[in-house]
N, C-alpha and C positions, 0 to 999 in steps of 0.2 A: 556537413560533408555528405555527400551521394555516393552510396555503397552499394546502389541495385544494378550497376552494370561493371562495376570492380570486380575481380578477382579476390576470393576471401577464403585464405587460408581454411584446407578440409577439416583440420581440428580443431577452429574458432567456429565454421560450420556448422558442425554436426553438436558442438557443444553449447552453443546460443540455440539451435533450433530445440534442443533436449530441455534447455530449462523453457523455454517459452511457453513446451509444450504441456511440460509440469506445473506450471505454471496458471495457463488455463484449465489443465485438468483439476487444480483443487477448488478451482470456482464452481466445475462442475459437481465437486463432491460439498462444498457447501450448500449449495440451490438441493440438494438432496438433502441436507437436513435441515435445511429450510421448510421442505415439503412435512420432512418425517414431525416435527414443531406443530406443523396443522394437522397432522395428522392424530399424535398426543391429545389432543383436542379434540376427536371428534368420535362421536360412540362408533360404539362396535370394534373399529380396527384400535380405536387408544387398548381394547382389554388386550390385542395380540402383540402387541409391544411389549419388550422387556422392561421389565420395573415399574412401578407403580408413578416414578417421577422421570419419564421418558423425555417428560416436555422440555425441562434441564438438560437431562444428558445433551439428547439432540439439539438442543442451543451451545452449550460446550464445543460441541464437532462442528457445527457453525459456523461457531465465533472466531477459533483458532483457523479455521481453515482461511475465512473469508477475511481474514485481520492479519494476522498473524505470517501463517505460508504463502498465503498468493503474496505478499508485498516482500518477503523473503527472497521467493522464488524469482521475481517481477527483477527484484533488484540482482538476482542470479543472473538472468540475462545480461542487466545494462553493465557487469562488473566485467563481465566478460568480453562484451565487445567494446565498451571504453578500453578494457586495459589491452586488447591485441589490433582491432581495425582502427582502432582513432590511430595510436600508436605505431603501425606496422612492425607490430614483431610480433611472432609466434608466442602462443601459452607456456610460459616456465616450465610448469611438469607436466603432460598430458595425463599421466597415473594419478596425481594427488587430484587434478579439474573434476577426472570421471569420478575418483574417490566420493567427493565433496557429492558429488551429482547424487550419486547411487545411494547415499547415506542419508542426503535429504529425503530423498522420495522413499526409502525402507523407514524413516521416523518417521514421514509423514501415514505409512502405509499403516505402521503399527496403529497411530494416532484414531487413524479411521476404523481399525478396527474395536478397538476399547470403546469407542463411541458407538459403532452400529449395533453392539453386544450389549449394551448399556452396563458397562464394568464397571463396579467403584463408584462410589457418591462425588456427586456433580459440584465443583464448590466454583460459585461466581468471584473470582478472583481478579483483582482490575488487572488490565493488560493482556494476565496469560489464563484464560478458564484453564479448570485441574479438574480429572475425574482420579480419585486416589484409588490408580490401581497400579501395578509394577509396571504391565501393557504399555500402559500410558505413557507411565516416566521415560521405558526405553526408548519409546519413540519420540518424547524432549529431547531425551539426549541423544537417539542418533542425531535429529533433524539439528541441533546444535552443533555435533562433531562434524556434519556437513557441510553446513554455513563454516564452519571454523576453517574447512581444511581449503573453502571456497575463498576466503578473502588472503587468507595465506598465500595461494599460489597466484591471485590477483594484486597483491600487494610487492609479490617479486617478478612478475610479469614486468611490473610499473619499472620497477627499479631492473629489471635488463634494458628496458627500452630505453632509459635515460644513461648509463652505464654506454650503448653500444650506439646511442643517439642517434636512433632508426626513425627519429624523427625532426623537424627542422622548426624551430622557434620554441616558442614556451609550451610546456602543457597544455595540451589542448581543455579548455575549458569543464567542456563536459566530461572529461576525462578526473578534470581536478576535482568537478563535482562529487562525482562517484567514488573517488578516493574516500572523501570525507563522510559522505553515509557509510562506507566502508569500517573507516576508521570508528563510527558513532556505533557502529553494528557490535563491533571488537569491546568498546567499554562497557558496552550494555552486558555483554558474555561474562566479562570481567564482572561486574556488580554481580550478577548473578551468581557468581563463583564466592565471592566474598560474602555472599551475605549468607549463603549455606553455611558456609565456615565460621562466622560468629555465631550463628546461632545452633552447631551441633558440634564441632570442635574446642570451640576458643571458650576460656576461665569462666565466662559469664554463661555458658553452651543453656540450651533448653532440652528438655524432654522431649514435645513434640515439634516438628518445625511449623513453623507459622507461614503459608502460603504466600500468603496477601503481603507479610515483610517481604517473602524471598524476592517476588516481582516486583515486590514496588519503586525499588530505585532504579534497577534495570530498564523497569518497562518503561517509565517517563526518558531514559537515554536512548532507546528503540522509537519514539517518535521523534526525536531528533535525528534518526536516522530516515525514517520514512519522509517527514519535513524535507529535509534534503535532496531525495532521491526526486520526492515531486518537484520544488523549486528548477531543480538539472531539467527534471522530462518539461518541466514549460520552457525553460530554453532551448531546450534542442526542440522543438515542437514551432516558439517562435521561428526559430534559424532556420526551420523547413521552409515555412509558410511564406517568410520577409529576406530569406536568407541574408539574417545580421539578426546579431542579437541586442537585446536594449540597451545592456550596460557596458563600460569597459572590460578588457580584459581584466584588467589589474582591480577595480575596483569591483568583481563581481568577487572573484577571488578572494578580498580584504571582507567581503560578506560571509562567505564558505569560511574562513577563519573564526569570524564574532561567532557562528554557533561552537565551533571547534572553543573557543576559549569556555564555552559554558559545559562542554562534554566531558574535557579532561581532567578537571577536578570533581568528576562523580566519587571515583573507586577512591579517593583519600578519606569521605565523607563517615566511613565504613568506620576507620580510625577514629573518628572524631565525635561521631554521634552513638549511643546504643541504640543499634536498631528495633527496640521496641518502643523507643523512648517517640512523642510526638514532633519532637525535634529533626530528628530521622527525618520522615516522611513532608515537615516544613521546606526544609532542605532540597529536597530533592524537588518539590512541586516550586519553590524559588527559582531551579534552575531554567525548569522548562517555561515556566513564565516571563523572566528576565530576557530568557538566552532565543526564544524563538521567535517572539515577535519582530525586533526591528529590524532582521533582515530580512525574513519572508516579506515585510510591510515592505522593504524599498524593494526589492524584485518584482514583485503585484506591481507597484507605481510606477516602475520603469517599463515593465510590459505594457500597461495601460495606455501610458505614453506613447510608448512603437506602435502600437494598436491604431490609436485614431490619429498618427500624422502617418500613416500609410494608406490610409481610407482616401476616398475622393470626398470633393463636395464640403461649402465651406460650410454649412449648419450640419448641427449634433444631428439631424434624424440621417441627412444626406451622406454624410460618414458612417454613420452605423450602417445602411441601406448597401456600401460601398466594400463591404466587409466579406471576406469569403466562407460566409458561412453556410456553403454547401462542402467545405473541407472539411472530414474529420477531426484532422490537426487542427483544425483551427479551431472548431462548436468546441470540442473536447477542452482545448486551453481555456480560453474563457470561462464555459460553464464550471472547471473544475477550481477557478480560482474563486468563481463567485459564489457556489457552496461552500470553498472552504474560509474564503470568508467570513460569510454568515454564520457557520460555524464557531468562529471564532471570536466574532460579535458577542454570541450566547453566553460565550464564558465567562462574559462582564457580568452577564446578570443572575450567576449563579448564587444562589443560598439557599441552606437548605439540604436536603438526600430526596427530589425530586426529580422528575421524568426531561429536568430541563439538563441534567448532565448527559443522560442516553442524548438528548439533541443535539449539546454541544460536539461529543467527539463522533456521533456520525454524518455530520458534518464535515467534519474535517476529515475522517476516514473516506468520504465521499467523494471530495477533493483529490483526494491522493487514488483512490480506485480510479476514479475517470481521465486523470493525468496519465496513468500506465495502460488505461482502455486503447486511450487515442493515439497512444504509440505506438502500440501493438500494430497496427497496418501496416508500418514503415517498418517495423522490425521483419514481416511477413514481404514486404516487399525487398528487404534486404538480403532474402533466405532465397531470393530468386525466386516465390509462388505471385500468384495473385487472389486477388481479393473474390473469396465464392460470391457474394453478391456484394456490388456496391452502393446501391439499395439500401441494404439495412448497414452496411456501414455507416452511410449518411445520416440515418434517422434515428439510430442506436445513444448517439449520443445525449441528443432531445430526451429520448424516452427517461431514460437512465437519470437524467437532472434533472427533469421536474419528477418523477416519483422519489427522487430520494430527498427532495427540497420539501414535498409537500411531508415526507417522514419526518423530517429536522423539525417542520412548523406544526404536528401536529404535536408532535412531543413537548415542543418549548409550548404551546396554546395548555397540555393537557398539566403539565409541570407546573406552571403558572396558576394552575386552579388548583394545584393539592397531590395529584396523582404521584405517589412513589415508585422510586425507579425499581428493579429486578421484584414486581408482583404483578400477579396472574389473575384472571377470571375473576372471580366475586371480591378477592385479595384487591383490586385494583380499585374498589369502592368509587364505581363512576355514580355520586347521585345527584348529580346536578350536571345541566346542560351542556355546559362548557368544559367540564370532562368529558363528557360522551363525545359530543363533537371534537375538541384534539383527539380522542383515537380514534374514532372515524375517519380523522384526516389520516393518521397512523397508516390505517389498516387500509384505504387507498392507493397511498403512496408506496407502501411495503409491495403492493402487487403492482404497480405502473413499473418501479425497480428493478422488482425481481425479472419482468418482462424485459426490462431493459438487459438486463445481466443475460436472460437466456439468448438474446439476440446475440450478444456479443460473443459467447463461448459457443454457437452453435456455427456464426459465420468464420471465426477464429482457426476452430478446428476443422471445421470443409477446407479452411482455405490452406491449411499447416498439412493436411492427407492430401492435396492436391498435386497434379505435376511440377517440376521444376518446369523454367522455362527463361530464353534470354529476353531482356526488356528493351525495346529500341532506347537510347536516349533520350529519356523526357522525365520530367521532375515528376519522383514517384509518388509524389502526394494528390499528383491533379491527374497522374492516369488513365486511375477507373474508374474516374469520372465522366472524363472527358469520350472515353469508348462508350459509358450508354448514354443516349442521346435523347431517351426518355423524360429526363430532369427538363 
């Protein structure tokens, strides 16, 4: 659907432009402690830094920002405008939408501050990093009460619209997509909720709580919901580009369900396992294992498919040659499926507590960044602005995927010879060649990346502070393209 010359309700509006905005703004607040990370490291300024282990905290603030809230936030937007413009009907409550809004960005706000202060010891916790300070936790739990009160009113959105049947056929697709990351968002709350409560309420309760349990079944149902969210943005991404999408209606939907069958028996697991016990944690890595691969694997192969019988030209180079790969939407889709991919490749050949796990899931975290990268323009052109340069729109993509690919291959090269994951400097005992060189390919790639990243949240927000404006009719993905004639 083409929504840059629609008329779009002023409180889906001003509500998709607000998360977008927050959205790119916590990229921006990760690429700063991204910086603050090398700066831990280097004399002089590491002594003016709080704490003696700054170089944690500030990976902390990092990690959640750039993992965590922007894919939160990311997905704020799309719950939004799947549930009121696919749909045409207005936002359920406009109070509880701004609610959800305001409560993300104050947990997110607290969030950054606990980290820039270096409050509380920094604990590498998989999924959600923790600095144990109270700071901290309020800004979990706002940024949770936000999301919560977001899918709430996104979830009765859905159900007016079907209710008052403001719209004509079946759920629109990407609409149904977003539900179900919705829904994946909601159990993961859940888990997190239940697993507090065995272990500080319930018969068996503990003294102190244990982190690493509390996230652990949640956070593997949170990439099921990120999974998701990306899977939707390469369809609506194809559907710009080919407008059609690869799969059936019915049978894309009977996908979005295989993950839903592996999400919803998370929160009973709680019952059934002690979550200290190894069993626990079996469990839960069974689901994401079982439950995410064979769908993501037939949407990849059904894109691929629409991919090269849209190309021209009957040889492999003359089809790829025939590819619109001067479109965002389009480098973005591609490259974001063939990092995550790769990524996922990796997972096969894990063993081990090596530097080949950091590869595997940023890879697949990469994937998912560059899937809501590439959208970002169309969302931007939806908001009625345009693109500040289309320029680095175009080549932002590029950047962003080989530095993050060459981080994925320098990781799985440096893992592969010994190097363990979460250690530092001399800790990292590079004394053979082929450690040194995977983190030199590392420490390349991290700044080809980062470069990529600053491109994107610098032309993001030029272009989101920019004028409104109306678009003649023309497919908004090949616009600002087609205006500079430099290319």
């Amino acid at each position: 659907m083409d929504f840059t010359n629609k008329k779009i309700a002023r409180d889906s509006t001003q509500l998709i432009y607000a998360w977008l905005f927050f959205a790119v703004s916590s990229l921006i607040c990760a690429g700063i402690f991204a910086f603050l990370v090398a700066m831990a490291r280097t004399p002089v300024i590491q002594d003016i830094l709080p704490g003696k282990d700054y170089i944690r905290i500030a990976l902390v603030g990092h990690v959640i920002l750039s993992v965590v809230i922007w894919f939160l936030a990311f997905e704020g937007v799309l719950w939004t405008f799947t549930s009121t413009e696919f749909l045409g009907v207005r936002i359920f409550n406009r109070a509880v939408a701004w609610s959800g809004f305001w409560l993300s960005v104050a947990g997110t706000v607290f969030i950054v501050i606990a980290a820039i202060f270096g409050l509380g010891i920094p604990l590498f916790i998989n999924y959600i990093p923790v600095l144990t300070h109270p700071i901290f936790y309020m800004g979990l739990l706002l940024l949770t009460a936000g999301i919560s009160f977001t899918l709430v009113n996104t979830f009765l959105t859905i159900r007016k619209a079907f209710k008052e049947r403001t719209y004509s056929g079946p759920v629109p697709l990407i609409t149904f997509g977003m539900a179900m990351s919705g829904m994946a968002v909601a159990i993961a709350f859940i888990c997190f909720g239940l697993s507090y409560y065995f272990q500080i309420f319930a018969p068996s309760r503990k003294v102190l709580l244990d982190f690493e349990t509390l996230f652990w079944g949640g956070g593997h149902i949170l990439q099921f919901a990120n999974t998701i969210a990306m899977v939707t943005v390469w369809l609506f991404s194809a559907n710009l580009v080919f407008k059609k999408f690869p799969i059936k209606d019915r049978y894309a939907k009977a996908l979005y369900l295989f993950y839903l069958f592996f999400v919803l028996p998370a929160p009973f697991l709680y019952f059934i396992y002690d979550t200290a016990s190894q069993e626990y944690k079996d469990a839960f890595t069974s689901l994401m294992q079982y439950g995410l691969g064979p769908s993501t694997g037939i949407f990849a192969i059904s894109l691929l498919i629409l991919i090269m019988s849209s190309s021209g030209g009957n040889k492999l180079l003359s089809k790829i040659k025939g590819l619109p790969w001067e479109e965002p939407a389009f480098s973005s889709l591609v490259i974001s499926m063939a990092i995550f991919v790769f990524g996922g490749f990796i997972s096969l050949m894990i063993y081990g507590s090596n530097t080949k796990i950091p590869s595997h899931y940023h890879g697949v975290i990469g994937g998912v960044t560059l899937s809501f990268m590439g959208l970002t323009n169309h969302m931007i052109y939806t908001l009625k602005r345009d693109i500040y340069s289309a320029r680095l729109a175009r080549i932002q993509p590029y950047v962003y995927g080989i530095g993050q690919t060459l981080f994925v291959l320098g990781m799985f090269i440096a893992g592969s010879h010994g190097v363990q994951r979460k250690t530092f400097g001399a800790a990292q005992n590079l004394d053979d060649i082929a450690k040194i060189i995977g983190m030199s390919i590392v420490g390349i790639g991290g700044l080809i990346a980062i470069t990529g990243g600053i491109i994107f949240v610098v032309n993001s927000i030029l272009s989101l502070i920019g004028p409104q404006r109306v678009f003649p009719v023309i497919d908004p993905v090949k616009k600002s393209f087609q205006e500079n004639k430099s290319w």
